[in-house]
C-alpha positions as CSV (number, residue, x, y, z in Angstrom):
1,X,7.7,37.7,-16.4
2,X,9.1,37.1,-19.9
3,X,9.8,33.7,-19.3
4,X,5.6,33.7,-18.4
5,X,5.4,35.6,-21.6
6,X,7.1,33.1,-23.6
7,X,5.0,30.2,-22.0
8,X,2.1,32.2,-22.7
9,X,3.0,32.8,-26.5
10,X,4.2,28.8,-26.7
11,X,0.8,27.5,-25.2
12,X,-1.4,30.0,-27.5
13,X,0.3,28.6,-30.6
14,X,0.0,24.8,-29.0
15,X,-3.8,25.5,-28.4
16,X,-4.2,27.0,-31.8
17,X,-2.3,24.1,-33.5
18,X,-4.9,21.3,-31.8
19,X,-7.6,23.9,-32.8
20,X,-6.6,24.2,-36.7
21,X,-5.6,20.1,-36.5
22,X,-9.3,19.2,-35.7
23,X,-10.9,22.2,-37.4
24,X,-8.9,20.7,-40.6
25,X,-10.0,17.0,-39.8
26,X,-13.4,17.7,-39.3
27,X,-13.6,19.0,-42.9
28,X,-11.9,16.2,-44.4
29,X,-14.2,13.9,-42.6
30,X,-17.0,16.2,-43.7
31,X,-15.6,15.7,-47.5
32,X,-15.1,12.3,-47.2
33,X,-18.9,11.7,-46.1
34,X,-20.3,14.1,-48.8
35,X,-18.1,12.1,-51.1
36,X,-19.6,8.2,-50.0
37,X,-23.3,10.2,-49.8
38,X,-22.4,11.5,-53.4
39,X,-21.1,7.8,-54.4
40,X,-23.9,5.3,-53.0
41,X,-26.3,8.9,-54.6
42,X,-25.2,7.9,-58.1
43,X,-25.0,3.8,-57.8
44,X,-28.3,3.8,-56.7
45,X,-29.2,6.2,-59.8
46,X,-27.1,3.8,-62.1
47,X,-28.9,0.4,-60.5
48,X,-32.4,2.6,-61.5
49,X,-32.0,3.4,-64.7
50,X,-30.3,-0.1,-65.7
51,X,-33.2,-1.7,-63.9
52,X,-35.6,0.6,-66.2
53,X,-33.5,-0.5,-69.0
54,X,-34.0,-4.0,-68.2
55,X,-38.1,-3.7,-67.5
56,X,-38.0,-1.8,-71.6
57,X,-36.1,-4.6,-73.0
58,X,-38.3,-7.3,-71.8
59,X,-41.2,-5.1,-72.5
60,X,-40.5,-4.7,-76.2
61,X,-39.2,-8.3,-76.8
62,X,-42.6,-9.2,-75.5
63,X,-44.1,-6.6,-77.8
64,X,-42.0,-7.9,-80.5
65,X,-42.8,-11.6,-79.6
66,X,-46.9,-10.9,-79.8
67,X,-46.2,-9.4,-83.3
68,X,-44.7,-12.5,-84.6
69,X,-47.4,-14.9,-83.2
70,X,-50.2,-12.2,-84.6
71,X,-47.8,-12.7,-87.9
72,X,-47.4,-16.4,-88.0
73,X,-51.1,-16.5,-86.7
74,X,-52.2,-14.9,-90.2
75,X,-49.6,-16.7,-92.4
76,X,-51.4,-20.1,-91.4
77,X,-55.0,-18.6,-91.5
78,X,-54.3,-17.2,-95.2
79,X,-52.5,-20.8,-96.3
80,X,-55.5,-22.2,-95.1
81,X,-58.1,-19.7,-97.3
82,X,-55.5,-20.3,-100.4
83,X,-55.9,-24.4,-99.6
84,X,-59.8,-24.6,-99.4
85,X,-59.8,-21.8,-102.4
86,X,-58.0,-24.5,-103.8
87,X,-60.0,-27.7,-103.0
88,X,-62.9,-25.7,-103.4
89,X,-61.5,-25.2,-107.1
90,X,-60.0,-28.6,-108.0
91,X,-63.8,-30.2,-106.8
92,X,-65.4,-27.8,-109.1
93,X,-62.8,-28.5,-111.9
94,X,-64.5,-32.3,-111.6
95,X,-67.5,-31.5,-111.4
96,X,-67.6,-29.8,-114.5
97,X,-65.5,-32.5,-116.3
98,X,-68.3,-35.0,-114.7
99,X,-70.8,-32.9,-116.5
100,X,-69.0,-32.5,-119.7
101,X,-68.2,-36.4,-120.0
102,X,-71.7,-36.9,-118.7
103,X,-73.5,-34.7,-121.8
104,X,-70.7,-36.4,-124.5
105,X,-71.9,-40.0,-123.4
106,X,-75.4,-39.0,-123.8
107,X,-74.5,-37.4,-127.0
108,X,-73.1,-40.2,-128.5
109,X,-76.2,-42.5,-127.1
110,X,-78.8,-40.4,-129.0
111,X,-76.1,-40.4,-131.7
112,X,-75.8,-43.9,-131.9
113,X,-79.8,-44.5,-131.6
């Protein structure tokens, strides 16, 4: 009978042992899945937001890029005023030496007559 005891007692602890073995496995597999789940989680948060990063950079060297065309747009369109201003002033600076030249060779006809 005590040697059926013992057996008893021997196969409890066995049975208990192989219970607490995959009870403790099962968590560490549980840990290890929450941990990949947690890991692939954050990559995929990393990969957004550097992809978001990537979509604002282009978006504000393209906003940056139409600002310089707008600016190099109106540099040429003001060189352009300041050169016909120009022109328009160096045509009527001959004009008015035409006239000038024109009334001091008359002068100098009536003069002479």
């Amino acid at each position: 009978i005590m040697y059926y005891i013992i057996i008893f007692i021997i196969m409890y602890y066995i049975i208990i042992f192989i219970i607490m073995y995959y009870i403790i496995i099962f968590i560490i597999m549980y840990y290890i899945i929450i941990f990949i789940i947690m890991y692939y989680i954050i990559i995929f948060i990393i990969m957004y937001y550097i992809i978001i990063f990537i979509i604002m950079y282009y978006i504000i060297i393209f906003i940056i890029m139409y600002y310089i065309i707008i600016f190099i747009i109106m540099y040429y369109i003001i060189i352009f005023i300041i050169m016909y201003y120009i022109i328009i002033f160096i045509i009527m600076y001959y004009i008015i030496i035409f006239i000038i030249m024109y009334y001091i060779v008359i002068f100098i006809i009536m003069y002479a007559q």
